[in-house]
Every structure is written in C-alpha cells, then in structure tokens.
Residue frames as a rotation matrix with the C-alpha (Angstrom) as fourth column:
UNK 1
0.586 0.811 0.000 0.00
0.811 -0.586 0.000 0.00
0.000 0.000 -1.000 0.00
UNK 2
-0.436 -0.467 0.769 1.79
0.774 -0.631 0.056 2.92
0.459 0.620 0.636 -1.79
UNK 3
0.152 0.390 -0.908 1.17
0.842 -0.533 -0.088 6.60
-0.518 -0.751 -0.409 0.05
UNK 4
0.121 -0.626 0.771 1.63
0.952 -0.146 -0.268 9.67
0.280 0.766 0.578 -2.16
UNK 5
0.452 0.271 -0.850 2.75
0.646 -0.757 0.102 12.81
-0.616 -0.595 -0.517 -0.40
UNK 6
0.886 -0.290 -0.361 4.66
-0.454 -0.697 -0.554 15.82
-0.091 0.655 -0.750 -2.26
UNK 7
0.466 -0.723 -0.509 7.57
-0.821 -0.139 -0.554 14.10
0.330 0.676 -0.658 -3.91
UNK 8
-0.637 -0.507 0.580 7.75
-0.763 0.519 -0.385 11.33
-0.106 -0.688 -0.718 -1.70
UNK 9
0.142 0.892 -0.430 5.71
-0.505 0.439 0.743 7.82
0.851 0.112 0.512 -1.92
UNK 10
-0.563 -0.517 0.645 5.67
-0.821 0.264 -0.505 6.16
0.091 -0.814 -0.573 1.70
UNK 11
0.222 0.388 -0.895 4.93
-0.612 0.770 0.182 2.50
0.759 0.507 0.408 2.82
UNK 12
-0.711 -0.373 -0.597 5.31
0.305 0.600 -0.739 -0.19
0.634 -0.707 -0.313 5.67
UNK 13
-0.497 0.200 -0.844 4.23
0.786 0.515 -0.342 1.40
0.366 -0.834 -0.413 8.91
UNK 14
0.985 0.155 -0.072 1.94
0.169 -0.830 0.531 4.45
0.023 -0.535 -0.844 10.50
UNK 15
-0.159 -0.724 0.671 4.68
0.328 -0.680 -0.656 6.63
0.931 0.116 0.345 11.16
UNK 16
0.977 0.116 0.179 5.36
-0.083 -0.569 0.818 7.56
0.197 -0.814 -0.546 15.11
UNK 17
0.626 -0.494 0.603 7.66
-0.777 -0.460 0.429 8.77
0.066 -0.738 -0.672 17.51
UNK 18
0.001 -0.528 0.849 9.02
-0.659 0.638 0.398 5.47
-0.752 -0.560 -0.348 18.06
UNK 19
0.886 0.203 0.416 9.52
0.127 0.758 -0.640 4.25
-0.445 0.620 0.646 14.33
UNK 20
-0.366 -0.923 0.123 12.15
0.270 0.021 0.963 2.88
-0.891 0.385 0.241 12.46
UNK 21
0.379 0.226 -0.897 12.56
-0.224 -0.918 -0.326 4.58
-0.898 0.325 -0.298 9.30
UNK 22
-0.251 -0.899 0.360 14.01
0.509 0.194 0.839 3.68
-0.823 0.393 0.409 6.01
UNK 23
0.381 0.279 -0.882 14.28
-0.734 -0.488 -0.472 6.20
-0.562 0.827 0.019 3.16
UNK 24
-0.043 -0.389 0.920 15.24
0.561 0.753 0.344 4.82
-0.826 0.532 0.186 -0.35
UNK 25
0.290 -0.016 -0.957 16.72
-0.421 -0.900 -0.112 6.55
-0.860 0.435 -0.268 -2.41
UNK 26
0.805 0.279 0.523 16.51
0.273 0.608 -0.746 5.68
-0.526 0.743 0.413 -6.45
UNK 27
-0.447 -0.883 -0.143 19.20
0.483 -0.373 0.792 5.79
-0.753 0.285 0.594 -8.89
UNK 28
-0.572 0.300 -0.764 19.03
-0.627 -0.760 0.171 7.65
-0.529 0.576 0.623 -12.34
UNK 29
-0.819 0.093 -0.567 16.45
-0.480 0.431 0.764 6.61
0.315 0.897 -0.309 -14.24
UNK 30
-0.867 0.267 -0.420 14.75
0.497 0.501 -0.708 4.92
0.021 -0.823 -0.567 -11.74
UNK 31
0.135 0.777 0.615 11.32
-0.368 -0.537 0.759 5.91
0.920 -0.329 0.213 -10.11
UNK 32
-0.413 0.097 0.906 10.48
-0.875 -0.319 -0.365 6.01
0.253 -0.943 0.217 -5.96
UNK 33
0.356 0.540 0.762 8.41
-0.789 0.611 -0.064 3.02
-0.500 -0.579 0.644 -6.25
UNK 34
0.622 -0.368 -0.691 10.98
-0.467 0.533 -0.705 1.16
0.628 0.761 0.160 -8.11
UNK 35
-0.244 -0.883 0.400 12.72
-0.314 -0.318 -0.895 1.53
0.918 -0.344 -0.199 -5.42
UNK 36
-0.206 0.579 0.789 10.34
-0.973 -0.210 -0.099 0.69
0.108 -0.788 0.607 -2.67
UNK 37
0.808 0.551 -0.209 10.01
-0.552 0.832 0.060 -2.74
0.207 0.067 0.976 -4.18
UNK 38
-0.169 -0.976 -0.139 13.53
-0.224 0.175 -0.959 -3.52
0.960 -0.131 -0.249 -3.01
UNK 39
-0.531 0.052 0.846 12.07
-0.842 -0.140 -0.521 -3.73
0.091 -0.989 0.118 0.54
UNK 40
0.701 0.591 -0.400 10.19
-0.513 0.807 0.293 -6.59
0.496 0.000 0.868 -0.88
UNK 41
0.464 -0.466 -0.753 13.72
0.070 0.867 -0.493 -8.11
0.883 0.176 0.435 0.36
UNK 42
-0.444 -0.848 0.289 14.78
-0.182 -0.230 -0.956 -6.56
0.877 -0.477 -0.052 3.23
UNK 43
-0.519 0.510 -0.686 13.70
0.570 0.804 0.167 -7.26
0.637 -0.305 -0.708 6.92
UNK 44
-0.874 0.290 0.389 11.22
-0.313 -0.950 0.006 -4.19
0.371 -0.116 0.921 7.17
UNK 45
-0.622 0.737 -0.265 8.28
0.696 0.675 0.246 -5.45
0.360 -0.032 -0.933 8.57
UNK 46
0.374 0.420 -0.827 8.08
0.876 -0.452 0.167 -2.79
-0.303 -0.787 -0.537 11.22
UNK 47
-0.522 -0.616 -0.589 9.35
0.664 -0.728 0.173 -0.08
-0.535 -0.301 0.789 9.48
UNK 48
0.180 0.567 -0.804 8.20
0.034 -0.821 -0.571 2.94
-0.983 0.075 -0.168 8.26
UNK 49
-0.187 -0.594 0.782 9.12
0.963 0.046 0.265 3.36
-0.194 0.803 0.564 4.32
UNK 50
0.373 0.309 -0.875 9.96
0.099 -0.951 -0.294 6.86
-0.922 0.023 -0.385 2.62
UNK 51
0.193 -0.470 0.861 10.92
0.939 0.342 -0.023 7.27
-0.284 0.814 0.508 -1.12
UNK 52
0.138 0.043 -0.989 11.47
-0.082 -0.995 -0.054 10.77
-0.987 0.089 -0.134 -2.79
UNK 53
0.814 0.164 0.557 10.88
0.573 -0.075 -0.816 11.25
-0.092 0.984 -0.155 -6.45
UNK 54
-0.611 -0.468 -0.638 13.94
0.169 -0.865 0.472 13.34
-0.773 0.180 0.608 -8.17
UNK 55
0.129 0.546 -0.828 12.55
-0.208 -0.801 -0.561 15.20
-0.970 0.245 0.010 -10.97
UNK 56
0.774 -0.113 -0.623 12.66
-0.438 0.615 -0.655 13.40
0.457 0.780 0.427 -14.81
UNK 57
0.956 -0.053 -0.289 13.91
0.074 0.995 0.062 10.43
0.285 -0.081 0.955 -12.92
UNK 58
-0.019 -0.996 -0.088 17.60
0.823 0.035 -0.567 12.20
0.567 -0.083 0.819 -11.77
UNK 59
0.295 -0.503 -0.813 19.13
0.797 -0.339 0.499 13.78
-0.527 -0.795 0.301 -8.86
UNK 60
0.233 -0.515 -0.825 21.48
-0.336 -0.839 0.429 15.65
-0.913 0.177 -0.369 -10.84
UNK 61
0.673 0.740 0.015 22.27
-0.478 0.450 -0.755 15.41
-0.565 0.500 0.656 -14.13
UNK 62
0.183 -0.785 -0.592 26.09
-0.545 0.420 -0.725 14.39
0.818 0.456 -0.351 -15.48
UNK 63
0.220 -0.264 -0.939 28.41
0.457 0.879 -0.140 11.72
0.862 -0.398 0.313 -13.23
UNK 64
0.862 0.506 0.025 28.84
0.273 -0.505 0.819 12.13
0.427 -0.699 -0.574 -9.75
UNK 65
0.338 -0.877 -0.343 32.27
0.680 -0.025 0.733 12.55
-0.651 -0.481 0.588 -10.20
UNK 66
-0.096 -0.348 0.932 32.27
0.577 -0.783 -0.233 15.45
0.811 0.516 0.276 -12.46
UNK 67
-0.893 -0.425 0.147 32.82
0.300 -0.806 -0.510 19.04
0.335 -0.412 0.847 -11.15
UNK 68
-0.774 0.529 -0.347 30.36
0.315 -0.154 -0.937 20.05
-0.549 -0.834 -0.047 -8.65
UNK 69
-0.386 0.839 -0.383 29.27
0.154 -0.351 -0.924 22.58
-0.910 -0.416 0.006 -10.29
UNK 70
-0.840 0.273 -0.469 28.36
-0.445 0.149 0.883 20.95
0.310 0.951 -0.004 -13.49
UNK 71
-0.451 0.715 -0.535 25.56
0.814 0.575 0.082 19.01
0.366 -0.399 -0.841 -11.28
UNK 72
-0.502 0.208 -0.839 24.26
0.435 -0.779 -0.453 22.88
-0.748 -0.592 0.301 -9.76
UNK 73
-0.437 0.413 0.799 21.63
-0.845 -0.493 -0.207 23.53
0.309 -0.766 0.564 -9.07
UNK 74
0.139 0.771 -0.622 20.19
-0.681 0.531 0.505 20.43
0.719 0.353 0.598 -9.56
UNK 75
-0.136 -0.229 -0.964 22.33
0.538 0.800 -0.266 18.60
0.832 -0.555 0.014 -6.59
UNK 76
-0.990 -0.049 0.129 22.03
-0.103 -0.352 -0.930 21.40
0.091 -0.935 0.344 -4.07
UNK 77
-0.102 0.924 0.369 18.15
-0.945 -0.205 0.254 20.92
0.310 -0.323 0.894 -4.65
UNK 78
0.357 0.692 -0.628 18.18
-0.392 0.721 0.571 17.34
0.848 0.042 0.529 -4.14
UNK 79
-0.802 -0.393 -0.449 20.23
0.345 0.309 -0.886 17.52
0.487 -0.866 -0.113 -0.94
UNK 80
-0.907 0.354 0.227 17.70
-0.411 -0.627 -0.661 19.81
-0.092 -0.693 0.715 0.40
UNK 81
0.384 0.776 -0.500 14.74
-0.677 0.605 0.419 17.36
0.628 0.178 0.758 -0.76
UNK 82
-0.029 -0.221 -0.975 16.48
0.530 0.824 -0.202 14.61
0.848 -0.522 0.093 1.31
UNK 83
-0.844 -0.517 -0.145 17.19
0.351 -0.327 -0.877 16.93
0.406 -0.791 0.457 3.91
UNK 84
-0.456 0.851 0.260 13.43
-0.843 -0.507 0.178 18.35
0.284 -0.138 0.949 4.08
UNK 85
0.352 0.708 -0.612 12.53
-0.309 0.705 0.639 14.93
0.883 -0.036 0.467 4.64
UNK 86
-0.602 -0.226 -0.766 15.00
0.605 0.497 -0.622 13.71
0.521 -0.838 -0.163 7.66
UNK 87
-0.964 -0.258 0.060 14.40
0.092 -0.540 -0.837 16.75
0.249 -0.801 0.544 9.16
UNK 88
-0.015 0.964 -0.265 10.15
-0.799 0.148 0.583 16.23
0.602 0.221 0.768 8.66
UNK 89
0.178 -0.074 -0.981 11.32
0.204 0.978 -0.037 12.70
0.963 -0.193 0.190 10.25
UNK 90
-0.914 -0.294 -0.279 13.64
0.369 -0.316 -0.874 14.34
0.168 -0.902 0.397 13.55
UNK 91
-0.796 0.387 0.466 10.45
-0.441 -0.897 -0.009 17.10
0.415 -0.212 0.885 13.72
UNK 92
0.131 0.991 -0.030 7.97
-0.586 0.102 0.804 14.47
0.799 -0.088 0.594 14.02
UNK 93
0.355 -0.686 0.635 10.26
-0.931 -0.202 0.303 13.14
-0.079 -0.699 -0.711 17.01
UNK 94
0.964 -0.261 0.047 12.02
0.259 0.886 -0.384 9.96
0.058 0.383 0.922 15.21
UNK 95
0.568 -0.784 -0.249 15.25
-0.302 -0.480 0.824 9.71
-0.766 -0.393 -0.510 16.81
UNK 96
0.155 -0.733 -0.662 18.44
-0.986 -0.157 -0.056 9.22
-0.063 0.661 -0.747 14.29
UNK 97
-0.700 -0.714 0.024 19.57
-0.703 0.694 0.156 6.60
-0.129 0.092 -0.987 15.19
UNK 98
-0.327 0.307 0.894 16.33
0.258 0.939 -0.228 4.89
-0.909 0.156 -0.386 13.93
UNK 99
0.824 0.045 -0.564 16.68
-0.526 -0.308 -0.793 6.51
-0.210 0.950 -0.230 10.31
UNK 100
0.047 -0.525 0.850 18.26
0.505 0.747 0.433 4.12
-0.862 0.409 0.300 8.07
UNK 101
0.505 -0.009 -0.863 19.26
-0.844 -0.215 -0.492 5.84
-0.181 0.977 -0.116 4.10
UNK 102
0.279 -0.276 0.920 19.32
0.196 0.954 0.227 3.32
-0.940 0.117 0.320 1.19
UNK 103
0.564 0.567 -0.600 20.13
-0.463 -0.383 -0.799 3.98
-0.683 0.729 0.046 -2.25
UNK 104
0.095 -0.460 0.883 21.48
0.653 0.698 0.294 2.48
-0.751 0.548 0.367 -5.41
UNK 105
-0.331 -0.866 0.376 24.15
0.944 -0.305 0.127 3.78
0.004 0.397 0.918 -7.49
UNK 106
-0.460 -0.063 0.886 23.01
0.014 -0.998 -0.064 7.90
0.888 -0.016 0.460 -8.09
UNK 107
0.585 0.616 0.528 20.70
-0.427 -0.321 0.846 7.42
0.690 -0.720 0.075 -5.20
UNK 108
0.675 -0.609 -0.417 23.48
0.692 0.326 0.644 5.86
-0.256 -0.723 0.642 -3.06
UNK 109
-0.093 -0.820 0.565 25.76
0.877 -0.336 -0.343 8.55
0.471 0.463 0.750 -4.07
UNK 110
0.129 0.623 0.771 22.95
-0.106 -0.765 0.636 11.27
0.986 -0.164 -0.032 -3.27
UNK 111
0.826 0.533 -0.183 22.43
0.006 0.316 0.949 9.33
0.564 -0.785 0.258 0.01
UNK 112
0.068 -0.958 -0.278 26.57
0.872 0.193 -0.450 9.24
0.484 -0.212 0.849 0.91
UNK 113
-0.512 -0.411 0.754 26.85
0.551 -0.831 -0.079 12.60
0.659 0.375 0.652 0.27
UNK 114
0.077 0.786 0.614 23.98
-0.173 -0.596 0.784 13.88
0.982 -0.167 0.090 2.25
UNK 115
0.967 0.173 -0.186 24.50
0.154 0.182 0.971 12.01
0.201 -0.968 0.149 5.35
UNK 116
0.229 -0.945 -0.232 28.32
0.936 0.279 -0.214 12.51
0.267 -0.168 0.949 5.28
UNK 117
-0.485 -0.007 0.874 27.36
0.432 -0.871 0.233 16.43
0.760 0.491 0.426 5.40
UNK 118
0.324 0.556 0.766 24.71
-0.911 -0.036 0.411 15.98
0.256 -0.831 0.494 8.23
UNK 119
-0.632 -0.421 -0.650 27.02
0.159 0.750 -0.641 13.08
0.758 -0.509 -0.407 10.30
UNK 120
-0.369 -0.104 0.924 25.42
-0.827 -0.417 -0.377 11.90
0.424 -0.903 0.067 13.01
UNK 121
-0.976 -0.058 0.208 24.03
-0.119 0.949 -0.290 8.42
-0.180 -0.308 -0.934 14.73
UNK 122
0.101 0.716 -0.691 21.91
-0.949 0.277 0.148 6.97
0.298 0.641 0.708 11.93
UNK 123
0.738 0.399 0.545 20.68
-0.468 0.883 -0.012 3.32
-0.487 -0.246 0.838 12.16
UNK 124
-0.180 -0.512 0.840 22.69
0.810 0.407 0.422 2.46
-0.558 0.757 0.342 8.92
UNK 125
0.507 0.318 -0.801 23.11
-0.735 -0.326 -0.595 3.69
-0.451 0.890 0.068 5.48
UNK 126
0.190 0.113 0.975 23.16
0.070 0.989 -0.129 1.24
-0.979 0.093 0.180 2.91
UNK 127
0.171 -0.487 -0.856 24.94
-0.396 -0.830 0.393 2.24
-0.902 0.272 -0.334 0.29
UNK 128
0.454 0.117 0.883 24.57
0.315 0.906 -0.282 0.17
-0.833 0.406 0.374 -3.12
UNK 129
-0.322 -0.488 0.811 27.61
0.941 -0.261 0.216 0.98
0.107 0.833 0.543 -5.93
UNK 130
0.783 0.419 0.460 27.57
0.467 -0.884 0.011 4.74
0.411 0.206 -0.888 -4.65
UNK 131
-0.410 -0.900 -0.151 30.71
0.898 -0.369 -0.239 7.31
0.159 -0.234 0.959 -3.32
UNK 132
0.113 0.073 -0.991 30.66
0.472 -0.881 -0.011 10.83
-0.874 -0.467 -0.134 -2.02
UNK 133
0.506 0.356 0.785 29.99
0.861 -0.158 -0.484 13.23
-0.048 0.921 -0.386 -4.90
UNK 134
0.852 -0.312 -0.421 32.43
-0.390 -0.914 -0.111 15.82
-0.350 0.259 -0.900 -6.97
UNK 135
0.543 -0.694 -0.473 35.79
-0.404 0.278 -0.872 15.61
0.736 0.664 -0.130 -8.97
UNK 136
-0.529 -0.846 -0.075 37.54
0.041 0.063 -0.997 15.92
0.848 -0.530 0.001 -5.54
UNK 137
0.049 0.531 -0.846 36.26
0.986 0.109 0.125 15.49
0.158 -0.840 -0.518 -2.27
UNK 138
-0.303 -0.387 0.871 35.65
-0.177 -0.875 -0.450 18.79
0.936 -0.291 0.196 -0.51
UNK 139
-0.247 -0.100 -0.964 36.26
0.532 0.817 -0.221 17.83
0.810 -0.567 -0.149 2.76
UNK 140
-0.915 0.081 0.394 35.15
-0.258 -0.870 -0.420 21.20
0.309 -0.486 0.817 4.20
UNK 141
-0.403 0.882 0.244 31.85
-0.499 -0.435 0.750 19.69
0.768 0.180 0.615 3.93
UNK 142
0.751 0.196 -0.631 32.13
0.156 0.875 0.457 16.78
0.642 -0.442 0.627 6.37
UNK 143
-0.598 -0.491 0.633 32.97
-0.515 -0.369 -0.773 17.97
0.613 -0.789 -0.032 9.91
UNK 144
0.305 0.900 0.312 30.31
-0.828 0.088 0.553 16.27
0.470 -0.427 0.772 11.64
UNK 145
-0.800 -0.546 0.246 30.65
-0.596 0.771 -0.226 12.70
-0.066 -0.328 -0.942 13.70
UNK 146
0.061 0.760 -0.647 28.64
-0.636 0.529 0.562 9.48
0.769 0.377 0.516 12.78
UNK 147
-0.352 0.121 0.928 29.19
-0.929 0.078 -0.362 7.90
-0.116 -0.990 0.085 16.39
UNK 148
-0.813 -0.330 0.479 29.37
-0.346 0.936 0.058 4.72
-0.468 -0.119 -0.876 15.19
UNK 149
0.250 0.871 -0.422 26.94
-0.740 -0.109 -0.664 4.46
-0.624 0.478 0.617 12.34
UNK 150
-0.161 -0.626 0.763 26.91
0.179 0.742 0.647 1.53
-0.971 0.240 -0.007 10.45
UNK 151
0.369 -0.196 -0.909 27.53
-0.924 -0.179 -0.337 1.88
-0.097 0.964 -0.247 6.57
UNK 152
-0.207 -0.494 0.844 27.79
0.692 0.536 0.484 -0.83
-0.692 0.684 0.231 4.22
UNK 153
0.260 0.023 -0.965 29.26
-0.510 -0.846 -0.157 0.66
-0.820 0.533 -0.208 0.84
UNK 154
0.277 -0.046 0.960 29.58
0.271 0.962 -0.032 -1.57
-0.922 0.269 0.279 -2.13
UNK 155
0.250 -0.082 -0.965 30.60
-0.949 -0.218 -0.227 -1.37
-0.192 0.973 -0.132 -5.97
UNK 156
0.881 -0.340 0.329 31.66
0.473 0.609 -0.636 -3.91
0.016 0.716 0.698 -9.15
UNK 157
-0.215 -0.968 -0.128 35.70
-0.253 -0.072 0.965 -4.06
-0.943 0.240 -0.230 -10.34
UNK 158
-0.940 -0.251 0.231 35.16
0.323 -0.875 0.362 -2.46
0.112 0.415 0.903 -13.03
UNK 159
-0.078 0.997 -0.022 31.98
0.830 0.053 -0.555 -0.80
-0.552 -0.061 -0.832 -12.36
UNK 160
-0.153 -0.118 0.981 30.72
0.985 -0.100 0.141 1.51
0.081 0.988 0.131 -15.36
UNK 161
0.403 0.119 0.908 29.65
0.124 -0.989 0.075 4.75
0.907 0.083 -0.413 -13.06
UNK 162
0.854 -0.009 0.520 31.50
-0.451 -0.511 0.732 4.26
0.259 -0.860 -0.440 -9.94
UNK 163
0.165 -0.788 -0.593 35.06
-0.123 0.580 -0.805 3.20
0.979 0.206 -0.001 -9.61
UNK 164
0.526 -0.369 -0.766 36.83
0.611 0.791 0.039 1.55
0.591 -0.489 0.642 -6.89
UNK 165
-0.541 -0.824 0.170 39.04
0.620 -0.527 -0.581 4.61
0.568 -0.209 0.796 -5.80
UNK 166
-0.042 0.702 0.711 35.46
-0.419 -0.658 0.625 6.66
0.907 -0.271 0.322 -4.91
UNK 167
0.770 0.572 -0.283 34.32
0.045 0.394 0.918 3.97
0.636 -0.720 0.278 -2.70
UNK 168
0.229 -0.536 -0.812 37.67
0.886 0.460 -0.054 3.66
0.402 -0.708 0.581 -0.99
UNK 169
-0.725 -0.408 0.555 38.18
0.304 -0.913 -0.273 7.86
0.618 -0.029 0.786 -0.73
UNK 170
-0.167 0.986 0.012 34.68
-0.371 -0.074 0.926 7.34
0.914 0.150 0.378 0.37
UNK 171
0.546 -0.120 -0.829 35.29
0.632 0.708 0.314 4.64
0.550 -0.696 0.462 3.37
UNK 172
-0.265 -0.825 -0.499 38.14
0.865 0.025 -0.501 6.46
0.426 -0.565 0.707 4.79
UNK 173
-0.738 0.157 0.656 36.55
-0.319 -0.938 -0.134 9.86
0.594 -0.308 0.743 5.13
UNK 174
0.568 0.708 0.419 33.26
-0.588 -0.008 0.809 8.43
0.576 -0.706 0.412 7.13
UNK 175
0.375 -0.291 -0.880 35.40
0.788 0.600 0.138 6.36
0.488 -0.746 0.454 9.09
UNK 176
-0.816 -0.532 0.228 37.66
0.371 -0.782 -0.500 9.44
0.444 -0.324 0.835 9.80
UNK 177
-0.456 0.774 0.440 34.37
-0.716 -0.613 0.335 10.83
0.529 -0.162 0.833 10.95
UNK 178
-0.406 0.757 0.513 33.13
-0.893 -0.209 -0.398 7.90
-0.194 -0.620 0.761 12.93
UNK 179
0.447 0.853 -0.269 31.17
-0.894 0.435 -0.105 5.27
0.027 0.287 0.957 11.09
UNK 180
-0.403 -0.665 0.628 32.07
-0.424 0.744 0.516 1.70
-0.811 -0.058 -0.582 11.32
UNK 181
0.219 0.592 -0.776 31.96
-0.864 -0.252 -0.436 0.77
-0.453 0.766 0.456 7.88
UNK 182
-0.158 -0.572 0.805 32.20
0.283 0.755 0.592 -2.63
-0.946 0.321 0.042 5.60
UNK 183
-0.096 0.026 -0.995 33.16
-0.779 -0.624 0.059 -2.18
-0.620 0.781 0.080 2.35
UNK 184
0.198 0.063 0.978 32.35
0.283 0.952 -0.118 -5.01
-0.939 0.300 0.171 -0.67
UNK 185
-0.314 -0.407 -0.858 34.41
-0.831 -0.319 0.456 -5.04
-0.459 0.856 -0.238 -4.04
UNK 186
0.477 0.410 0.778 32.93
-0.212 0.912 -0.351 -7.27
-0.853 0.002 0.522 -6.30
UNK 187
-0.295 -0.940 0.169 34.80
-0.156 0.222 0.962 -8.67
-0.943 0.257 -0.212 -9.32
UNK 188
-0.992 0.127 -0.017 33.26
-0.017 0.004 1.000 -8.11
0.128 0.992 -0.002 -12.67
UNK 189
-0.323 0.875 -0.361 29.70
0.605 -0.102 -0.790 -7.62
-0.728 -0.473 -0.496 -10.98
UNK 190
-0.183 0.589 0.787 27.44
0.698 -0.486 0.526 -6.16
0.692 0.646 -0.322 -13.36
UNK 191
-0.941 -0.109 0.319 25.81
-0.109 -0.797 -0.594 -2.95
0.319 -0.594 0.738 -12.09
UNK 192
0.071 0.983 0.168 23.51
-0.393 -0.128 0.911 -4.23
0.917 -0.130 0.377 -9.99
UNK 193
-0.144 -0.125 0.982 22.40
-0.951 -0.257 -0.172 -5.64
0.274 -0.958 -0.082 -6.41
UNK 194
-0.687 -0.362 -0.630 23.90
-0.141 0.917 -0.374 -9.14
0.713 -0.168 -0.681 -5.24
UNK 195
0.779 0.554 -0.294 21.83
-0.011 0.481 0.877 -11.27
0.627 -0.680 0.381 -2.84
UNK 196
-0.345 -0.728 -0.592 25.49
0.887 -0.047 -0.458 -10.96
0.306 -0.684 0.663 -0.83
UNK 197
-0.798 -0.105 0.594 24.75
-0.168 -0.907 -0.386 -7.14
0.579 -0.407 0.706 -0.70
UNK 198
0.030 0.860 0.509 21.09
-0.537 -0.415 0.734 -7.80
0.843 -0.296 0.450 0.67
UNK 199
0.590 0.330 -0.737 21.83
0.522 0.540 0.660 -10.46
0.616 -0.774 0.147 3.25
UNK 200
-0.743 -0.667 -0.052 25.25
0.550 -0.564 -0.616 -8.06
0.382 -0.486 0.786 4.13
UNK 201
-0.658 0.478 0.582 22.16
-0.288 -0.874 0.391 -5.18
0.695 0.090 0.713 4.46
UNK 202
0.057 0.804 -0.592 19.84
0.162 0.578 0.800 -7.36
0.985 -0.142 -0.097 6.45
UNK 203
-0.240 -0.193 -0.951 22.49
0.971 -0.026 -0.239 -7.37
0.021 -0.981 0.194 9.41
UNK 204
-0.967 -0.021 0.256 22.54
-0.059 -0.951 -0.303 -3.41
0.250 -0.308 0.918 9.67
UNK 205
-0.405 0.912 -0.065 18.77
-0.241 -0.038 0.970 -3.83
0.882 0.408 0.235 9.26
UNK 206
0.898 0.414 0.149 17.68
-0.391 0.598 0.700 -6.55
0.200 -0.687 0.699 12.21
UNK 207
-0.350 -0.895 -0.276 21.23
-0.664 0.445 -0.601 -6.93
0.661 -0.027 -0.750 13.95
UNK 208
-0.050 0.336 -0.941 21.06
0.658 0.720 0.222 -10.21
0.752 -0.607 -0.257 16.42
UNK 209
0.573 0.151 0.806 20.23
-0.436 -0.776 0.456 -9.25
0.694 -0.612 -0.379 19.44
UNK 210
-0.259 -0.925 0.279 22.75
-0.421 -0.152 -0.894 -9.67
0.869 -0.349 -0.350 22.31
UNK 211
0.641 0.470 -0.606 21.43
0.405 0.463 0.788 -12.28
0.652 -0.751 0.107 25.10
C-alpha cells in the first residue's frame, strides 16, 4: 500500500515517535516506487518506508564525479529534498539513530553525500555501488561525527559509473568521521544488487540481538 505525499511515496508502517525509518533513495532513471520494491527483500516489517521522487527520474544530471558545479543547481536541490525529509522525520520526534538511508548507485551517491554532510548516529546507510559526490572530495563539507553508524558501501571491479578509488576515498573519510563501515568489491559484478549485498544489508537492518 503505496502513500503519495509531495515528492515522496511512503509505505510499511503508520509513522510515530518510536519508528524505524528507512528512506530509499533511487538511482538515475529509476522511479520512488521502483525503489520501494527492493524492501520486498529486506527485513522491514516494522518499518516505516519513505521514497522521494527526483525530478525526470535524476538527482542531478552528469556523473557524480564530475565538477560540482556541473551538477548545480540540480544537486544542491536534491540535498535539500532529502534533507526536508530527515528533518520532517527528527520534527515528528524519530530519533536518528532509527533513520536508516538506502540507495542504489546515483541514489546511493545522493544518500553518501547527504548524510556525510549531516554526520550523526543513523541506524545504517546502505549504500549500493555509490561514493561521495564531486571531482575531488571537498572535505570542508564533512565535519560532523557518525558515532558509530553503520555503513555498508559496495561497488563492481570495473563498475561503469563508480570506480573503486570513490568507494575507498569514500570509506576512509566516514570512518575518519566515525562510522564503522564494511566495504564489498565485487569482481566483474554487473551494475547491480547481489543477494550478498542484501543479506550483508539485512544485518545493519535486524542486527542479532545480544542475550
């Protein structure tokens, strides 16, 4: 059962105070409820879902490793679309650390980038063949501490929009900041999402609990 609110399509649970949370962010091309059907796999029973629409199907519109501001205006609105939504999430009094961001490849990029900007103790982010976004890191933007957020961050060897060097320039800065993070190179992976990445995603999801 699909919700449609202004750019956003939501799913799973009523929304309170005391839900878990997972956004899901699409990649290019993509739609919100393309995306949503990815939860068909994960163990969300109890969670809220949130998607956001990007406008004709893209965040921003060249690679997410070109020069910023060849992606501008179009990335500084879709940080602030992600951001209008945690902060809709914190306002309605959903603590952090039960907001979870997913996204695959531009929407894991989108989803790096944002939370690496607004660090702080998230459930997870789940990061599927995405990297922090721009030619060069600008590391001014990421001052913040993730306090032991988990982050899985994945890609393919060779992958066709995200190389191996992002994800690892990527790892080291949110650790440096906090996050305990596992990283998965896969070896000639197509660009898509392994049943390794979802059961890897499951733990962040429903870790065991601790008798």
């Amino acid at each position: 059962m699909y919700t449609h609110q202004k750019n956003v399509i939501t799913a799973g649970q009523p929304l309170t105070p005391d839900s878990k949370v997972l956004v899901m962010v699409h990649g290019r091309g993509a739609t919100a409820q393309s995306i949503l059907e990815l939860a068909n796999h994960l163990p969300v029973e109890g969670f809220a879902l949130f998607a956001p629409q990007a406008a004709q199907h893209s965040w921003y519109p060249y690679s997410f490793m070109a020069p910023a501001d060849q992606n501008q205006p179009a990335l500084d609105s879709a940080l602030e679309q992600l951001d209008d939504l945690v902060n809709s999430l914190l306002a309605q009094g959903v603590k952090s650390e039960n907001i979870y961001l997913l996204g695959f490849s531009q929407g894991a990029c989108l989803s790096s980038e944002y939370a690496t900007r607004h660090a702080k103790r998230y459930g997870g982010l789940l990061l599927f063949t995405g990297g922090l976004i721009g030619q060069q890191l600008e590391t001014s933007n990421y001052q913040e501490d993730f306090a032991g957020t988990p982050v899985l961050i994945t890609t393919g060897d060779p992958d066709p929009h995200v190389p191996v060097s992002r994800v690892e320039e990527t790892v080291a800065m949110m650790e440096k900041m906090g996050a305990k993070v596992t990283q998965k190179i896969y070896k000639g992976r197509p660009h898509t999402i392994l049943q390794e990445e979802i059961n890897l995603a499951k733990e962040i999801l429903s870790p065991a609990t601790v008798s």
